[in-house]
BAMAR-914036 format. One line per 4 residues: number of its first residue (from 1); for each residue y, x, z of N, C-alpha, C. Coordinates in nm, 4 decimals. Layout:
BEGIN
NUM = Y/X/Z/Y/X/Z/Y/X/Z ~ ...
***
This chain:
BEGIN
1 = -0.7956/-17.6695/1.5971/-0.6629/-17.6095/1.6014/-0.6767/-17.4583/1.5863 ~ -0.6370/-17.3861/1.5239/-0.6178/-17.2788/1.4480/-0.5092/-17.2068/1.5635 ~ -0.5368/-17.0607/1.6125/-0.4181/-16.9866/1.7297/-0.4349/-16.9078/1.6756 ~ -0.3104/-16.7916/1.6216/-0.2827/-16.6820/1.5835/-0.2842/-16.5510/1.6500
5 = -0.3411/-16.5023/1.6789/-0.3590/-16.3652/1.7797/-0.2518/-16.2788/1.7759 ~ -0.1749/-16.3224/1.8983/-0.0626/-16.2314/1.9117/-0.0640/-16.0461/1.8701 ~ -0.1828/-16.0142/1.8949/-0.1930/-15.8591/1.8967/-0.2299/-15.8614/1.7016 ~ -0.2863/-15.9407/1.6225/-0.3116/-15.9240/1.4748/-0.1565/-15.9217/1.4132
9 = -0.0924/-16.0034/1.4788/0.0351/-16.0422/1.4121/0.1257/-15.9388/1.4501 ~ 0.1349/-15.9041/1.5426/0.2546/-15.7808/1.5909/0.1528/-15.6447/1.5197 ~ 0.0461/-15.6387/1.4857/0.0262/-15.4889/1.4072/0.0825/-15.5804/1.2718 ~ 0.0344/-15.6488/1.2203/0.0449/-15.6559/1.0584/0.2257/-15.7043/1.0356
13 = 0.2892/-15.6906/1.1392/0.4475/-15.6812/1.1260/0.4539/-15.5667/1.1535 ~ 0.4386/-15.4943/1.2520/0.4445/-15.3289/1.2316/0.4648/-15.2558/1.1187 ~ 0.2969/-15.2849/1.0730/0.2518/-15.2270/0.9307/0.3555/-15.2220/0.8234 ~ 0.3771/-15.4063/0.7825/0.4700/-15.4609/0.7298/0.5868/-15.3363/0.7177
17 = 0.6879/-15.3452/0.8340/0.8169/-15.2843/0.8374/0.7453/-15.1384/0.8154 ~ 0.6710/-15.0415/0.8487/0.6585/-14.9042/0.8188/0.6470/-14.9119/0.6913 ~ 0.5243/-14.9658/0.5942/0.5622/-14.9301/0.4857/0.6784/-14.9444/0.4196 ~ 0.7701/-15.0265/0.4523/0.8820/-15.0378/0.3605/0.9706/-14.9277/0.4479
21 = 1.0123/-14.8614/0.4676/1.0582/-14.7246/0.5563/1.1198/-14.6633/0.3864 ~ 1.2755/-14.6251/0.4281/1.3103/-14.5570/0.3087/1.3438/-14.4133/0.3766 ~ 1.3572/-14.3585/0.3178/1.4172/-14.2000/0.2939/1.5568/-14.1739/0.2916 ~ 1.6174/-14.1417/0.3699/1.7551/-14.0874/0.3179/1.8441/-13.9372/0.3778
25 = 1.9134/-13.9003/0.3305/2.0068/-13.8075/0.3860/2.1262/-13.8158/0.4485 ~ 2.1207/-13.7267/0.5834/2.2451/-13.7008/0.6537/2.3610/-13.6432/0.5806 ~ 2.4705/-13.7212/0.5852/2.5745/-13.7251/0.4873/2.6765/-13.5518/0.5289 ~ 2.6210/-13.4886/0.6710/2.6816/-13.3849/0.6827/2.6279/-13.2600/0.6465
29 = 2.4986/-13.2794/0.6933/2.4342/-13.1693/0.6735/2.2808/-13.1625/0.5475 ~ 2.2552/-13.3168/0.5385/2.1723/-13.3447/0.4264/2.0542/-13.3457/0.4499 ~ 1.9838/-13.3247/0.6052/1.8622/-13.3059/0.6109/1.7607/-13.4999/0.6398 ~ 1.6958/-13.4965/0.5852/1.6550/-13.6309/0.5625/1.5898/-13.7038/0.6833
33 = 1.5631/-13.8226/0.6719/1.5723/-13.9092/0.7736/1.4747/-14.0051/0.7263 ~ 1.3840/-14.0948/0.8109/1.3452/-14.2495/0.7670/1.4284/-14.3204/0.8318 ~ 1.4314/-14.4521/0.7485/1.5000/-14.5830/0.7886/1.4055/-14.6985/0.7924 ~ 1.4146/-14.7967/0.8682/1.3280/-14.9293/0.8192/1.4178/-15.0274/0.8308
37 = 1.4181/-15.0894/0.7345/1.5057/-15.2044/0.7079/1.5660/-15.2905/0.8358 ~ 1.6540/-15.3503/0.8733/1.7017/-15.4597/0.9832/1.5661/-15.5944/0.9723 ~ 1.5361/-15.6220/0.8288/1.4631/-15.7280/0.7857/1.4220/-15.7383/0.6736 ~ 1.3288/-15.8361/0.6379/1.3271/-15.8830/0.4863/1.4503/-15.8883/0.4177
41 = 1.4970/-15.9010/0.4399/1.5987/-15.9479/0.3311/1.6528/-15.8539/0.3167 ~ 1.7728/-15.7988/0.4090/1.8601/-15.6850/0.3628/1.7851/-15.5266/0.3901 ~ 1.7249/-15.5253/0.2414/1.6442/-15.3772/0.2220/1.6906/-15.3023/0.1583 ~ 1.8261/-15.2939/0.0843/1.8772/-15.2016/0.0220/2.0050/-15.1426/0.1068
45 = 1.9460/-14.9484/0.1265/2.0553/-14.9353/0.1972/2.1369/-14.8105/0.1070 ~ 2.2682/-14.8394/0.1814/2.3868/-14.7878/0.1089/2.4424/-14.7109/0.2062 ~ 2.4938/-14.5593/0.1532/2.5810/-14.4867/0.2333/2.7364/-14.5138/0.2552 ~ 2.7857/-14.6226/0.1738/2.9143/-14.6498/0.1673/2.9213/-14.8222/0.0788
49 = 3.0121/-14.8871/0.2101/3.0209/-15.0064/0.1638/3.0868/-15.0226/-0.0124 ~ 3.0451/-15.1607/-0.0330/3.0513/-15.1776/-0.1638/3.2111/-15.2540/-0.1855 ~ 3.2515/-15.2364/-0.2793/3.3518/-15.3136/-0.3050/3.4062/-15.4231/-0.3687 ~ 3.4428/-15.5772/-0.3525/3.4213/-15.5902/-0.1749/3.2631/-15.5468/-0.1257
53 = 3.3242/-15.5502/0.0036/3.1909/-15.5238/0.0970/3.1109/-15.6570/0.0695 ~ 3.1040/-15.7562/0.0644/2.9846/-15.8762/0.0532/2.9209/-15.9194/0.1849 ~ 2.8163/-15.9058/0.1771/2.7387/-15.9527/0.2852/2.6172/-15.8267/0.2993 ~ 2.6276/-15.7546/0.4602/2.5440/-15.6532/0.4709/2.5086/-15.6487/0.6281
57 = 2.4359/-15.5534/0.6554/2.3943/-15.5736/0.7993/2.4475/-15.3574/0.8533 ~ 2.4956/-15.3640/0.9377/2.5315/-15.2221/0.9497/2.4422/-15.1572/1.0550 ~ 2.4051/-15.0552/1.0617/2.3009/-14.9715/1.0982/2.3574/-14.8164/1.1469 ~ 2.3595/-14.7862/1.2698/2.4022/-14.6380/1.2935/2.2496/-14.5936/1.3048
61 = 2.2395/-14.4282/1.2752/2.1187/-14.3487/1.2689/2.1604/-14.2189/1.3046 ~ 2.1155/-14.1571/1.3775/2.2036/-14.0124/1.4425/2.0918/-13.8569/1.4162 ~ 2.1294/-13.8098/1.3484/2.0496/-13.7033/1.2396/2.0294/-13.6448/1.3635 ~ 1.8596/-13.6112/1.3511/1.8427/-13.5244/1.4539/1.8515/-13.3809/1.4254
65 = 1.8928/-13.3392/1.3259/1.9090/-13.1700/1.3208/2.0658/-13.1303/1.3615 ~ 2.2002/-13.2309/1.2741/2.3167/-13.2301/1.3445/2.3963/-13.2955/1.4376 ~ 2.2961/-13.4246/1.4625/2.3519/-13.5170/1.5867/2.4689/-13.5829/1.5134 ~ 2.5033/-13.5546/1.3819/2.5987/-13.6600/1.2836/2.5138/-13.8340/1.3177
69 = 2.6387/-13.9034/1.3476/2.6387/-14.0394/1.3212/2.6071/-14.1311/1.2104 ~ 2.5149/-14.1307/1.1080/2.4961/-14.1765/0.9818/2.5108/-14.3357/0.9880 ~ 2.6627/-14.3800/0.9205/2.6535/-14.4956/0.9304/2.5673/-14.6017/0.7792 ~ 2.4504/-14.6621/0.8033/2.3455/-14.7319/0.6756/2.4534/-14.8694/0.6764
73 = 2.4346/-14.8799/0.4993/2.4606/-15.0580/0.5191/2.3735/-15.1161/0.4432 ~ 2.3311/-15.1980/0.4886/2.2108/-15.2721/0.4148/2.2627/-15.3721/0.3362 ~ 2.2083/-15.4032/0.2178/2.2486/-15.5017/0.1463/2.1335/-15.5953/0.0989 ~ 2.1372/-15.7269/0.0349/2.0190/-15.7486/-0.0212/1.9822/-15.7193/-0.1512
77 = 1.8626/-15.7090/-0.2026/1.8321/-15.6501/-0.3291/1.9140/-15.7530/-0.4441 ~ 1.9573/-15.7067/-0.5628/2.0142/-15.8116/-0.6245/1.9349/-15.8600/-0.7644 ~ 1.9336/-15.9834/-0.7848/1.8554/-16.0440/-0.8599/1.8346/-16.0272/-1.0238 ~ 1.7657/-15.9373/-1.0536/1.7815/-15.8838/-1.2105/1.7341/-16.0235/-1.3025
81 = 1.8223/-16.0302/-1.3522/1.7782/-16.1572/-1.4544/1.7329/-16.1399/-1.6126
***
């Protein structure tokens, strides 16, 4: 029987979510920020819902240079065919 080592699995999910970490800007003052996704799935984030909105996961982030409320919406990536 094969046991998964709790401590291998919680770094290589760590890891996981840091590298995917995006970049973005505070919508007041512009000074930039990391984000890490909610999950796999919804990794694309948006400063302003889409129209319709669809299906997204919402995310507050509070700029630490102006203490602005940055509201993220995550969406999922969409399927280029």
């Amino acid at each position: 029987m094969h046991c998964l080592n709790p401590e291998i699995f919680t770094y290589n999910l760590i890891k996981k979510q840091i590298m995917s970490f995006k970049t973005l800007g505070c919508l007041k003052c512009g000074s930039s920020y990391d984000v890490i996704p909610p999950d796999g799935v919804y990794t694309e984030p948006r400063s302003k819902l889409d129209d319709p909105p669809g299906d997204f996961v919402e995310m507050k982030k509070e700029c630490i240079s102006c203490k602005n409320k940055n509201t993220i919406y995550w969406y999922k990536p969409e399927i280029k065919q």
